[in-house]
Phi, psi and omega in degrees: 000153180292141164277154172227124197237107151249116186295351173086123174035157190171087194259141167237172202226134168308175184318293180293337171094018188277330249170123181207162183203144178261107214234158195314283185223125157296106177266164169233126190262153202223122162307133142299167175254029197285135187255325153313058070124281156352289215250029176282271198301316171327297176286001180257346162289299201276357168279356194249316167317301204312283153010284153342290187296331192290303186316302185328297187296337191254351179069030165262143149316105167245160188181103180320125184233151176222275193254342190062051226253312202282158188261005170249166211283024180277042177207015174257155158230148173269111172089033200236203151242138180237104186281115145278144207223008164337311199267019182224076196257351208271148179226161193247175136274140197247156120330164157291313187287356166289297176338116200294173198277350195245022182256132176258042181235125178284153180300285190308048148263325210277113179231123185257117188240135175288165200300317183265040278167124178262178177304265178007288204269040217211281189312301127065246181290333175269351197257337165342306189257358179082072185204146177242138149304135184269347196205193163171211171239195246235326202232165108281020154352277172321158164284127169334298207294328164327302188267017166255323162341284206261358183067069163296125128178210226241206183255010184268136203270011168219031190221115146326250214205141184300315184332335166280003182274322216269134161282325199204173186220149128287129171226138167223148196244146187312334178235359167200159152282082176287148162231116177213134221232141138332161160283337167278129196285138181253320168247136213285181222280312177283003240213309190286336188279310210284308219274002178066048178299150088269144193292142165235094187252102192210120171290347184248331160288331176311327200282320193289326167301355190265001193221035226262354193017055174125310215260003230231342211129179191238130156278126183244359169186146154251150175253163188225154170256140165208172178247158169301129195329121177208171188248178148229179223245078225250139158259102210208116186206147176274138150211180171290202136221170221216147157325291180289328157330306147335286182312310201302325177321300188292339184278357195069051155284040202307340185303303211283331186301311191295300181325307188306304188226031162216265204218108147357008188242182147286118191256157178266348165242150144218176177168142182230160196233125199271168180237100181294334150320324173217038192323346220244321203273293200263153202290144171272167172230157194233147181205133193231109166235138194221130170322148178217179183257131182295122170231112158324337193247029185253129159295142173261150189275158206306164174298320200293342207277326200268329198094022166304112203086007205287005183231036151268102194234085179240020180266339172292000190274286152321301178320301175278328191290353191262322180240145123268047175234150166061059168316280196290013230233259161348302171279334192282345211270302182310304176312323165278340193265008168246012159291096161314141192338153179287113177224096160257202198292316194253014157299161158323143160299134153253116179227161192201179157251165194295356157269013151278018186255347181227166173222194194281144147247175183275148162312151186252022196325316181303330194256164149221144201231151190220172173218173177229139149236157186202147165290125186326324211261000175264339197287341172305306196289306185284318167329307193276356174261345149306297156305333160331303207277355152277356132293344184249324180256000185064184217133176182209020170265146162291179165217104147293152167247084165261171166219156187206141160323169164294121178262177190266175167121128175295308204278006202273138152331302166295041147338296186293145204293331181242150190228136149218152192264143163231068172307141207234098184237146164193195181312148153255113186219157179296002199241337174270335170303316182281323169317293175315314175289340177284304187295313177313299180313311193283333183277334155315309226262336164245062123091003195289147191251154186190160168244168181215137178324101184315311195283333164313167162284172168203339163081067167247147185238168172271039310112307157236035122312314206261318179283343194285320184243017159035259201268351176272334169259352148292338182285303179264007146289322184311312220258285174354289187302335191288325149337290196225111197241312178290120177310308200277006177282338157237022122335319179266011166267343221267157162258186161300292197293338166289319185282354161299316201267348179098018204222021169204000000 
């Protein structure tokens, strides 16, 4: 069983300091000294059913935490438990004899990772085993299971969502204990029964579950897919950029783009980050990561060298909040100086493996950041109307640029087969809320279809939810019920924001 710890009262502020609540009791869930892996992940289910069940019977609201990482307020409850789940950190290595018999995943690929397990620490664990993670976000922080929650992830323009590593969930519920699987089975039957599971082999609740923001249940474990170890190259330069550049983007010329302001190849990340006031005049700053073949003996170089920090823009929050004049003035000055060192095509190779690319940042209490994901072939068109609308309504964000595949997950933003995400960060102040809400209104009024960052801000109701994933958010209410077929067992998921969004 989970040691289970409760502090009593309480008001707490999410990670950023973005978010806050008064909450009946902080709880903390704790690792046991149980050393068998199976019957560990059992017991720590059933200390979590048990919990569940307590809530049910008492009408509190619970909500399952890990690092408390998103900056919107879909990780807060009122009156409720607010469960941590930090300290349920351990991740396993499988067998071949784990292995369902219909799985085409090699056993060493395979990683059983616990609910509270950061990004940081995942990585680890992967590289341990001479494995790699394919993708990831900006930061490493976050709880794993959080930022599969919430579809977290990064710039590789042939990678989904982190959300795309996971096989398999543990999920539990006021009334059962779940394993829930693809319809091709990945861990065999028996390996599933020890974790004291029943099994769901459903291609369509897997999908709902891999994206759950939440709502689906308190997940206490996952299984993960990883790759073989490898490394990258890291590219980082402040430069102009060009008109037609935008275009080369929206077409996926990504090699040529690279050619331009970085290294003759294909890159596996690229981004960029805009001054929207002046996109063309003031300098961008750019980052390039190109795959490399893993050699044990290259040491890794300070984070900054790799771009570790590289969205660290927390000098805009001070910066802008103190004028509104000379905008573009002001933000293009935050933006370098909050930028890590310059490493371009002709410095020393900066190489690492991909958990060296990123660290923690400090909390953003101050900023604020909302995103668009679209399909990449709208970005010329949506580009130039953004800066319209920052130049005719103002705002006080920067604007990024990533890309990313279609990810997985019925909720993931990233739809579309090719995507690019656009972020928006600066202070939090009314002119980046309004700027933002300016920019949204203007991609409605041209017809351009987009999504928005569950953890983020995003201003969503359920009402465009339903329109933004259509047949997709019918698919995981479906899956949902099948889960929690009874209304009040996902009452004791619910928050004000989820039942804003519809997805309680």
């Amino acid at each position: 069983m989970a040691r289970v710890l409760h502090f009593g009262h309480q008001v707490w502020a999410n990670y950023h300091q973005t978010a806050a609540c008064n909450l009946k009791s902080r709880v903390e869930l704790a690792n046991s000294e149980q050393m068998n892996g199976r019957a560990h992940l059992k017991g720590v289910a059933e200390s979590v059913l048990a919990l569940l069940q307590e809530a049910r019977q008492y009408q509190i609201p619970v909500r399952p935490i890990g690092a408390g990482w998103s900056p919107s307020p879909i990780n807060v409850v009122e009156d409720g438990w607010l469960v941590e789940t930090l300290r349920l950190n351990r991740t396993f290595k499988l067998s071949a004899l784990n292995v369902h018999q219909d799985c085409d995943i090699a056993a060493e690929a395979l990683l059983l990772v616990q609910a509270g397990a950061t990004v940081d620490e995942v990585y680890e664990s992967a590289e341990e085993m001479g494995r790699s993670l394919r993708t990831g976000g900006a930061s490493n922080g976050q709880s794993f299971a959080g930022a599969c929650a919430t579809g977290t992830h990064g710039s590789v323009w042939q990678a989904g969502g982190i959300q795309d590593h996971v096989r398999a969930v543990q999920l539990v519920t006021p009334g059962r204990i779940l394993w829930i699987e693809p319809k091709q089975g990945v861990l065999s039957d028996d390996f599933i029964a020890q974790t004291g599971s029943e099994i769901i082999r459903s291609d369509r609740i897997f999908a709902a579950a891999q994206l759950h923001v939440g709502a689906m249940g308190f997940v206490t474990a996952m299984l993960i897919e990883t790759d073989p170890i490898f490394m990258v190259q890291n590219i980082q330069k402040a430069a102009k950029i060009k008109r037609e550049h935008i275009d080369w983007l929206c077409r996926g010329e990504f090699r040529k783009f690279s050619c331009a302001f970085g290294l003759d190849e294909e890159p596996y990340f690229q981004q960029l980050i805009l001054n929207p006031f002046d996109p063309f005049d003031k300098r961008a700053l750019l980052r390039f990561l190109y795959k490399r073949p893993f050699d044990a003996s290259i040491p890794p170089p300070p984070p900054g060298d790799m771009g570790a920090g590289y969205d660290a823009l927390t000098l805009l929050g001070k910066a802008m909040a103190e004028s509104d004049f000379f905008k573009a003035e002001i933000l293009q000055l935050a933006m370098e100086q909050a930028y890590p060192q310059n490493r371009d095509v002709d410095d020393p190779p900066a190489i690492a493996t991909w958990g060296h690319t990123t660290e923690e940042h400090m909390p953003i209490a101050s900023l604020f950041n909302g995103s668009v994901t679209m399909d990449r072939s709208k970005l010329s068109e949506a580009f130039d109307l953004i800066i319209d609308s920052f130049r005719r309504g103002g705002g006080g964000t920067v604007v990024t640029l990533r890309f990313v595949s279609k990810a997985k997950g019925l909720l993931a933003p990233a739809h579309w087969p090719d995507n690019v995400v656009i972020d928006f960060d600066g202070p939090n102040v009314e002119s980046s809320h309004q700027g933002y809400k300016k920019v949204v209104e203007a991609l409605d009024n041209a017809g351009i279809a987009f999504t928005r960052h569950w953890g983020k801000t995003n201003n969503l109701d359920e009402r465009r939810v339903k329109r933004d994933y259509e047949q997709n958010f019918a698919n995981w209410k479906w899956a949902q019920a099948q889960v929690m077929p009874d209304a009040a067992d996902r009452r004791v998921f619910a928050n004000e924001e989820l039942v804003k969004l519809g997805l309680i």
